[in-house]
C-alpha positions as CSV (number, residue, x, y, z in Angstrom):
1,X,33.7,17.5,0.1
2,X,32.4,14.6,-1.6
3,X,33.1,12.3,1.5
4,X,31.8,14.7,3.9
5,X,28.3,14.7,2.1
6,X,28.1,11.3,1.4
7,X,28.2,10.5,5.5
8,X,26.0,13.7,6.0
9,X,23.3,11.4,3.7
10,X,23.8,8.3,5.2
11,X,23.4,9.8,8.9
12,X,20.4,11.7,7.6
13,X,19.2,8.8,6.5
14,X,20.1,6.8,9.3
15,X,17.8,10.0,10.8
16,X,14.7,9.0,9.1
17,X,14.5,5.4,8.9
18,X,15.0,5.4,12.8
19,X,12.0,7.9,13.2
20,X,9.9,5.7,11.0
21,X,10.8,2.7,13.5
22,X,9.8,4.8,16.6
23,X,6.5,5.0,15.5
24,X,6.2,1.8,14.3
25,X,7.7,0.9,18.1
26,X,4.7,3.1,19.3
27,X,2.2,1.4,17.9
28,X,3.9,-2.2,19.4
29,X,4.5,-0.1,23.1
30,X,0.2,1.2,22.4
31,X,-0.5,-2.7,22.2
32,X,1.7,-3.8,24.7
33,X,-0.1,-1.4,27.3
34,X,-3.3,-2.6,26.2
35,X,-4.1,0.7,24.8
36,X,-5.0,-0.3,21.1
37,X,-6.1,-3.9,20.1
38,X,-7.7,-5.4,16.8
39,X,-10.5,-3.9,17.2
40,X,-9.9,-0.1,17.7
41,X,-6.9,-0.4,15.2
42,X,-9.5,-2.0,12.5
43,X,-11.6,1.0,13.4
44,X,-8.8,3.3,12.8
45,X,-8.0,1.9,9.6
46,X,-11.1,2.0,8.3
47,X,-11.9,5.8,8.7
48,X,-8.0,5.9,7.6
49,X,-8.8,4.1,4.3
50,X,-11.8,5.4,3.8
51,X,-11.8,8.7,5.0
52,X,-8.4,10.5,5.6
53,X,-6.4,8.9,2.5
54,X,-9.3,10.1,-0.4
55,X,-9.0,13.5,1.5
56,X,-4.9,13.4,1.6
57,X,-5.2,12.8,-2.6
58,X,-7.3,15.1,-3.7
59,X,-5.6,18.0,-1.8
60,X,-2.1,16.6,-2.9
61,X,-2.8,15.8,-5.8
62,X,-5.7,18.6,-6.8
63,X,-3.3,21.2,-5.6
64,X,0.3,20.1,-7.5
65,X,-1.4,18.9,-10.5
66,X,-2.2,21.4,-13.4
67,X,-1.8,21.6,-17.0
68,X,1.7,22.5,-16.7
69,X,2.8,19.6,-14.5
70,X,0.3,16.9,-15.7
71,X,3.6,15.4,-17.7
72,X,4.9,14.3,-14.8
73,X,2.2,12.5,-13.1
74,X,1.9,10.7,-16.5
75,X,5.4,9.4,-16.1
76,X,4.8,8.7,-12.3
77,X,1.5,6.7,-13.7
78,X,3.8,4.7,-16.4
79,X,6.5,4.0,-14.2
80,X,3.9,2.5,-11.0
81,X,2.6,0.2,-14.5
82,X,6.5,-0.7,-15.1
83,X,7.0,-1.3,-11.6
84,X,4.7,-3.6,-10.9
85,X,4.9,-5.6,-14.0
86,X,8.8,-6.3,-12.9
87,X,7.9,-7.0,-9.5
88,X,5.2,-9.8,-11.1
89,X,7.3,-11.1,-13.1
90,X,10.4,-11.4,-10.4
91,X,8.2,-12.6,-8.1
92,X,6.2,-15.4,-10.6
93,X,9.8,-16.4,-11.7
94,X,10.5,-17.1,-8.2
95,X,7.4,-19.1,-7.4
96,X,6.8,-21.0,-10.4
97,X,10.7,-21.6,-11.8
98,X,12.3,-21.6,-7.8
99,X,9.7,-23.6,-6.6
100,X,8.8,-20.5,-3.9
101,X,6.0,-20.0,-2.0
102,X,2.6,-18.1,-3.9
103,X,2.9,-15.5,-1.6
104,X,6.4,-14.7,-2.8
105,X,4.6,-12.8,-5.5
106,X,3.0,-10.3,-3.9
107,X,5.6,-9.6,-1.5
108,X,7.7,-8.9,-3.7
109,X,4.9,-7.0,-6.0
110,X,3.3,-4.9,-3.5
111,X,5.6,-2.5,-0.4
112,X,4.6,0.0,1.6
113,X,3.8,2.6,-0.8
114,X,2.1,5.2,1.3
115,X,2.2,6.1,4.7
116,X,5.8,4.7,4.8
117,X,7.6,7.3,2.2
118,X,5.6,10.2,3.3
119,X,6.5,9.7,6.6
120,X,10.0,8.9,5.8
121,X,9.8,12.3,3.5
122,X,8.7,14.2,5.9
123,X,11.7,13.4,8.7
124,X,14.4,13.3,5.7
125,X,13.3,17.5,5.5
126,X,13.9,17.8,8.8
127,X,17.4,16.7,8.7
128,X,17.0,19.7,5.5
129,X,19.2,16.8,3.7
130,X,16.5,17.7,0.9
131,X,17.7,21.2,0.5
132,X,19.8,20.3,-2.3
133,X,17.3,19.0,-4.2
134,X,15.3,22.4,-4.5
135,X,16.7,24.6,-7.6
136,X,14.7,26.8,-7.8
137,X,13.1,29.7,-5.4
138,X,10.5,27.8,-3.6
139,X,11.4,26.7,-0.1
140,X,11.9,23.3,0.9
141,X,8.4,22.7,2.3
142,X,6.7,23.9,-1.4
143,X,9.3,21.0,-2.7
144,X,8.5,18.3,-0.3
145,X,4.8,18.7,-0.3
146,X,4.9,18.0,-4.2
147,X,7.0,15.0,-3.7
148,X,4.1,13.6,-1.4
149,X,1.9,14.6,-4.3
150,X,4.4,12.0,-6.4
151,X,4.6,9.2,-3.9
152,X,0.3,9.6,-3.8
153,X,0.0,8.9,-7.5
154,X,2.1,5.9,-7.1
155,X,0.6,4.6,-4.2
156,X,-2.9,4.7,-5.6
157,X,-2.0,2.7,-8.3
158,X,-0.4,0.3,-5.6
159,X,-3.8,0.3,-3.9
160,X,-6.2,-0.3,-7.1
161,X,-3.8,-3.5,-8.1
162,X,-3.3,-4.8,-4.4
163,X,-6.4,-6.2,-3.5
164,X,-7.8,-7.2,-7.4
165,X,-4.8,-8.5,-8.3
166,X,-3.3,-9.3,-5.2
167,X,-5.7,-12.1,-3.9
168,X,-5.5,-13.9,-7.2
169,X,-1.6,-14.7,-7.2
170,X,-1.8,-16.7,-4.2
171,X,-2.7,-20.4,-4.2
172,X,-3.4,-20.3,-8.2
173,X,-2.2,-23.2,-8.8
174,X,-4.8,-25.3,-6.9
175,X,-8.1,-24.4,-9.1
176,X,-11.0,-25.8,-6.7
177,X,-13.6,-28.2,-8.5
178,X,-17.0,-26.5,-8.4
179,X,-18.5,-29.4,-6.2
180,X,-16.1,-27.9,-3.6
181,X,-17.9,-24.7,-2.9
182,X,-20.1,-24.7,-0.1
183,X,-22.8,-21.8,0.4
184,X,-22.1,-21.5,3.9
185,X,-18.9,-21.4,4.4
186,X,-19.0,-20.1,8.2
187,X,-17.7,-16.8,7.4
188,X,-19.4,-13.7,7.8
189,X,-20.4,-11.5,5.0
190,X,-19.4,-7.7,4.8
191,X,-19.1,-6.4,1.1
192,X,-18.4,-3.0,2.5
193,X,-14.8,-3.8,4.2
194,X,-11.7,-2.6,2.1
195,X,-8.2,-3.1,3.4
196,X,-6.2,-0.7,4.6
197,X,-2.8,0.8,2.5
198,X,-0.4,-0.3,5.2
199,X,-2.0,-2.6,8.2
200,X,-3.3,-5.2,6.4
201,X,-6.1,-5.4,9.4
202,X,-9.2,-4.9,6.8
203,X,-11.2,-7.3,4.2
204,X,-10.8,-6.9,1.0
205,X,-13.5,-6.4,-1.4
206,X,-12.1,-9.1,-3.6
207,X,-13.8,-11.7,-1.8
208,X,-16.6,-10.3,-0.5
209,X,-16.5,-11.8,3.0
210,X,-14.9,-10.3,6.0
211,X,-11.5,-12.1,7.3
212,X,-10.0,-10.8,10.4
213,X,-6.9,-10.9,12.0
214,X,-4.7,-13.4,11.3
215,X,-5.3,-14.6,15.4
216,X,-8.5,-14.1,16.4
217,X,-9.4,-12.3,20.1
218,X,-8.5,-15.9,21.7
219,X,-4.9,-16.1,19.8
220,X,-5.8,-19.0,17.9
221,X,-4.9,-19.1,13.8
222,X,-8.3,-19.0,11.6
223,X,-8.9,-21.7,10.1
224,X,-8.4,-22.2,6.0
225,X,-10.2,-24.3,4.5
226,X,-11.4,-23.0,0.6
227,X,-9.3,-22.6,-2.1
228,X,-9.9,-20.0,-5.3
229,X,-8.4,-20.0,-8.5
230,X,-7.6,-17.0,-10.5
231,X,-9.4,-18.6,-12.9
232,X,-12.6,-20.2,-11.0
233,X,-15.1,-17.6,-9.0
234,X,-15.8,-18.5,-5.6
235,X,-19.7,-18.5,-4.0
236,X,-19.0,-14.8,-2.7
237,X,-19.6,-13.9,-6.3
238,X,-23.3,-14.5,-5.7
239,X,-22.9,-12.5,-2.1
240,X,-21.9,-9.7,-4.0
241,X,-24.8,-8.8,-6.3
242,X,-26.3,-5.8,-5.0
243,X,-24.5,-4.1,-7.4
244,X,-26.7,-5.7,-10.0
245,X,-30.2,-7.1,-9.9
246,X,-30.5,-10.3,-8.9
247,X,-32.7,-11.9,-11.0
248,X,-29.9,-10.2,-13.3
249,X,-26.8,-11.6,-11.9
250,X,-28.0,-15.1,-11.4
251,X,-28.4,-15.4,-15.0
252,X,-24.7,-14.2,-15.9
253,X,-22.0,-16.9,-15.8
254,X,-19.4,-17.0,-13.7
255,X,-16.2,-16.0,-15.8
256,X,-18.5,-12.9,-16.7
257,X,-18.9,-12.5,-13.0
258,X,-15.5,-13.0,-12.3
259,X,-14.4,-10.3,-14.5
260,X,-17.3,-7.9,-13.2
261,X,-16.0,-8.2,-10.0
262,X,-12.3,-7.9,-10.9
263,X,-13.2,-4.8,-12.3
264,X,-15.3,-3.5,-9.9
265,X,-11.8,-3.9,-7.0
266,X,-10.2,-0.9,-8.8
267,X,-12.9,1.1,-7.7
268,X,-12.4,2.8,-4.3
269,X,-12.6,5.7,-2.2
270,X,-8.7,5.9,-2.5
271,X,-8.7,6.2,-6.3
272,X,-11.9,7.9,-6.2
273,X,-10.5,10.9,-4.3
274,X,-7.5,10.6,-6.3
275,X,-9.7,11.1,-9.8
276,X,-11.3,13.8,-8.1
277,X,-8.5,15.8,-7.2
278,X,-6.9,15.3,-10.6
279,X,-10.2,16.8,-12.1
280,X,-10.3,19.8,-9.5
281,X,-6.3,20.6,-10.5
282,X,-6.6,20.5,-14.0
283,X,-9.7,22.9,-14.5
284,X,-8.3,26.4,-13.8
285,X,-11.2,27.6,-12.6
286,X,-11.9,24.5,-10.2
287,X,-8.0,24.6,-9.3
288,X,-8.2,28.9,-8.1
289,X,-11.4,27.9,-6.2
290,X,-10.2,25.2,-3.8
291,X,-6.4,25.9,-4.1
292,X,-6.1,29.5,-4.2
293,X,-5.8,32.0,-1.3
294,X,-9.5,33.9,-0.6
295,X,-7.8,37.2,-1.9
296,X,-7.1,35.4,-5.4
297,X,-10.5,33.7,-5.5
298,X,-9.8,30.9,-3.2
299,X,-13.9,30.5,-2.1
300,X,-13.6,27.0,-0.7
301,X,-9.8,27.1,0.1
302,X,-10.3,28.7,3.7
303,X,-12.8,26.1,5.0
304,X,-13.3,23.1,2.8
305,X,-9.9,22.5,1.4
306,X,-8.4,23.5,5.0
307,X,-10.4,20.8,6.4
308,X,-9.6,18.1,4.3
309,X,-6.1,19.1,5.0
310,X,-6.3,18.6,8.2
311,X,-8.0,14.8,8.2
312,X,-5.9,14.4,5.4
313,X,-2.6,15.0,7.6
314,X,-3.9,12.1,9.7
315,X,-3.4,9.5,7.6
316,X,0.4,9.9,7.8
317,X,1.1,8.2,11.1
318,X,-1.8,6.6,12.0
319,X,-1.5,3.8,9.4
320,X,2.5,3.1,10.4
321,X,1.1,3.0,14.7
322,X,-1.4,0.6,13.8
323,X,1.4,-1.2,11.8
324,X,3.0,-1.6,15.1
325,X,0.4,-2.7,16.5
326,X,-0.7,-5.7,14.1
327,X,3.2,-6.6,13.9
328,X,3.3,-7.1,18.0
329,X,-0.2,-9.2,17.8
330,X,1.3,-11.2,15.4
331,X,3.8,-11.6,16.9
332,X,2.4,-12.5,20.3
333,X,-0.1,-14.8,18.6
334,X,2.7,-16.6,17.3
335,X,4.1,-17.0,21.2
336,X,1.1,-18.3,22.5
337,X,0.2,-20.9,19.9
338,X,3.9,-22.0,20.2
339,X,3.6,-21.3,16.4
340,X,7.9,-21.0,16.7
341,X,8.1,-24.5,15.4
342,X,6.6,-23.4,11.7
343,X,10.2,-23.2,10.1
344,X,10.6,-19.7,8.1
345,X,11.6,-20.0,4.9
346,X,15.0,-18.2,4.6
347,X,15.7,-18.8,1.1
348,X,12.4,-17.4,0.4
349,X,12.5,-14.4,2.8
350,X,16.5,-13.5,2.0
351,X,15.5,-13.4,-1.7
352,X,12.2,-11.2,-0.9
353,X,14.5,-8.9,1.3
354,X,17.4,-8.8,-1.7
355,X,14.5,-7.7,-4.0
356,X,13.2,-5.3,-1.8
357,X,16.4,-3.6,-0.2
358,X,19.0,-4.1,-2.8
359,X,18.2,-5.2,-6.2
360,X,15.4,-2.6,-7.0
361,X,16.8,-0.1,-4.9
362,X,20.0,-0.2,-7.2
363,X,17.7,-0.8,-10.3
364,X,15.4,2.3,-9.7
365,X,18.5,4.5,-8.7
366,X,20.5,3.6,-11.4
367,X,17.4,3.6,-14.8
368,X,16.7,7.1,-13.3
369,X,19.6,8.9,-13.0
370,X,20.5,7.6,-16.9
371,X,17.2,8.8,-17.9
372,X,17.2,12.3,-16.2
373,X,20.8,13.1,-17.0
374,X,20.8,11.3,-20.6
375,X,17.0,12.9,-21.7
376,X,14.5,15.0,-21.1
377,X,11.9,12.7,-20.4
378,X,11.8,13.4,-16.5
379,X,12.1,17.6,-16.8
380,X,14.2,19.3,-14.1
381,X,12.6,18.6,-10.9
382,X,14.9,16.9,-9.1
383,X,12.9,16.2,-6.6
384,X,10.6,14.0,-9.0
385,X,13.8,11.9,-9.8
386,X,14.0,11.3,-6.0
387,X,10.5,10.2,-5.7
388,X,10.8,8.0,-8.9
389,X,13.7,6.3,-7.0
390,X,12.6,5.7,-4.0
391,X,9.0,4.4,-5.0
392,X,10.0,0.6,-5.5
393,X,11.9,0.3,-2.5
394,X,11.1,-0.5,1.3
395,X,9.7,-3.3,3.7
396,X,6.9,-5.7,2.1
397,X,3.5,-4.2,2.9
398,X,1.4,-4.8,6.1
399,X,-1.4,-5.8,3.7
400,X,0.5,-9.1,3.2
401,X,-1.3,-10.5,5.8
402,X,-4.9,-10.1,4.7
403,X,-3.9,-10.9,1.2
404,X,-3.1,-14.4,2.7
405,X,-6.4,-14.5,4.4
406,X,-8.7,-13.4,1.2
407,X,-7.3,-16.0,-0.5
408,X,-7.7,-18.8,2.3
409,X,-3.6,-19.3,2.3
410,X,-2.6,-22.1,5.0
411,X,-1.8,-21.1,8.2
412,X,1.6,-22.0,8.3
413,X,1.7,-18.9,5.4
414,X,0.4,-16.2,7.6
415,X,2.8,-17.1,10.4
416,X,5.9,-17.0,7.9
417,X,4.1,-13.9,6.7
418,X,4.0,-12.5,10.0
419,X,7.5,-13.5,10.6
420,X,8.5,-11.8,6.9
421,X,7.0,-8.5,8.0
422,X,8.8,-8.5,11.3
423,X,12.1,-9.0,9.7
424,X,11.8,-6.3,6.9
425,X,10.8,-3.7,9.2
426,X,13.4,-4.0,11.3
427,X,15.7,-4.7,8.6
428,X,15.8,-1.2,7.9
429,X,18.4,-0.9,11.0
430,X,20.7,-2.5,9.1
């Protein structure tokens, strides 16, 4: 019997990853028909970001988390921390003791954490390979809709470190003088962009500016030009003081603006919708009135919470389409700039891919299991140990691309980037 369920899994899985790859294929078939381009797929990401994801936490995470379960989103919490902190450290090792590229780092640091696993979730139920993972009576669905809730808590984390952290591991070891920065700079300012969880088609906030594409509408690379150190602020500091007086924030100095500003990247509408949700589920009261059914006094259930379901369900696909789409511009742009001749770094990108697909998938697999069947630490909810494993694992993150781009990386990086992101993806055939 043992056999016969380990080839039911690996078909099942087989299952999923393949429906993940037809939607990513989508997205590339959308662009290739001219029905989607850069800028109706930045559009989409933006509402996605800033819209449908804050609405997908709080009624995930509002209505799994209470006071008896809020144990388990701790140790979801701690283990995204621990996570991370290995991937940094693999991924710094790499760059500073292999003499890898910066953007090793936060490939290796940052995957796709969101629309990715849900997705991926959502077709492994179908397959009803999860059934075995439910002990007790709830049905499948009430199983895999608080394993959602557990991939959500890790992913926000993901999303507050990205792009605050992110941006600042690449090209650190350059520090700029402060004769080099320019005022103008020829880039146009928009302090309101934030980038998306999975396309990597947005700004960031960490800079302050609005990058685009990695090829611009006429195919040719942006130029990159300015360098930033972890350490040295850049002149989109200044740019960004509408969040304090100016008379205020001229007077402040710039590691004290540096470190406002760092602090100021955690806070967005993903984590804010998050916060809110975890407030709503852990107030009874709060929790009955948005989560409950009208009869058990559900008042907003019907009509507020049902409609930030429904926006919230959006965010699912949408995010892995536009992936497809920004992978077959890339792509393209690479094509038509004869951009083939840049020479991809396969030491760097088999050691990324090793990470990604094999070392922490056997690392994850391996600490959980001794922990849930060794302690109590984890509960009984097997269905949390399957989240917990499968949260480090999977392609580098679409986001790569941007990261690159806030921090000014050379062009030659967002082609290998490009490149990377192509390969991962479809490694998942293999």
């Amino acid at each position: 019997m043992a056999p016969a369920g380990l080839l039911e899994s690996f078909l099942s899985a087989i299952q999923a990853s393949l429906s993940v790859l037809l939607v990513i294929s989508y997205g590339g078939l959308a662009a290739w028909l001219g029905l989607l381009n850069h800028a109706n797929t930045k559009a989409i990401s933006k509402i996605c970001v800033r819209m449908f994801l804050p609405a997908l936490l709080f009624t995930k995470i509002g209505s799994e988390l209470h006071a008896g379960s809020a144990s388990r989103y701790l140790v979801i919490l701690l283990w995204a921390i621990v996570c991370h902190v290995l991937s940094f450290i693999i991924g710094i090792t790499a760059h500073l003791g292999l003499g890898m590229p910066d953007w090793v780092t936060v490939a290796i640091m940052f995957n796709n954490t969101t629309s990715y696993p849900l997705l991926l979730v959502t077709a492994l139920d179908d397959t009803g390979i999860l059934k075995a993972l439910v002990v007790t009576d709830e049905t499948t669905r009430e199983a895999i809709e608080r394993a959602k809730s557990y991939f959500l808590v890790f992913a926000t984390v993901s999303s507050c470190l990205t792009f605050a952290v992110g941006p600042r591991l690449i090209d650190t070891e350059h520090p700029p003088e402060p004769e080099d920065y320019k005022e103008d700079d020829g880039l146009s300012v928009d302090a309101d962009d934030e980038a998306s969880e999975e396309t990597g088609l947005l700004g960031s906030r960490s800079s302050g500016v609005q990058f685009n594409h990695p090829f611009s509408s006429s195919g040719t690379l942006l130029p990159s030009n300015r360098r930033r150190s972890i350490f040295n602020p850049g002149p989109d500091f200044d740019r960004r003081a509408s969040v304090v007086p100016k008379s205020r924030w001229q007077k402040l100095s710039p590691r004290t603006k540096w470190w406002l500003l760092f602090i100021s990247d955690f806070f967005n509408a993903p984590l804010l919708g998050a916060v809110f949700g975890a407030i709503i589920g852990l107030i009874p009261s709060l929790h009955r009135a948005f989560f409950s059914s009208t009869e058990d006094g559900g008042i907003f259930t019907a009509w507020l919470t049902a409609s930030l379901k429904n926006i919230g369900s959006l965010f699912v696909p949408l995010p892995v389409v536009v992936a497809g789409v920004s992978l077959y511009t890339a792509m393209k742009g690479l094509k038509e700039n004869q951009t083939d001749r840049v020479k991809l770094p396969w030491l760097t990108v088999s050691f990324i891919l090793i990470v990604r697909f094999v070392l922490w998938p056997i690392a994850s697999i391996s600490f959980i299991y001794a922990i849930a069947t060794r302690t109590e630490l984890l509960g009984t909810d097997p269905m949390l140990w399957f989240a917990m494993m499968l949260m480090p694992t999977g392609p580098p993150a679409m986001k790569l691309i941007t990261l690159i781009q806030v921090s000014d990386g050379e062009p030659e990086d967002e082609i290998n980037i490009a490149k990377l992101l192509t390969v991962g993806h479809f490694h998942l055939l293999l």
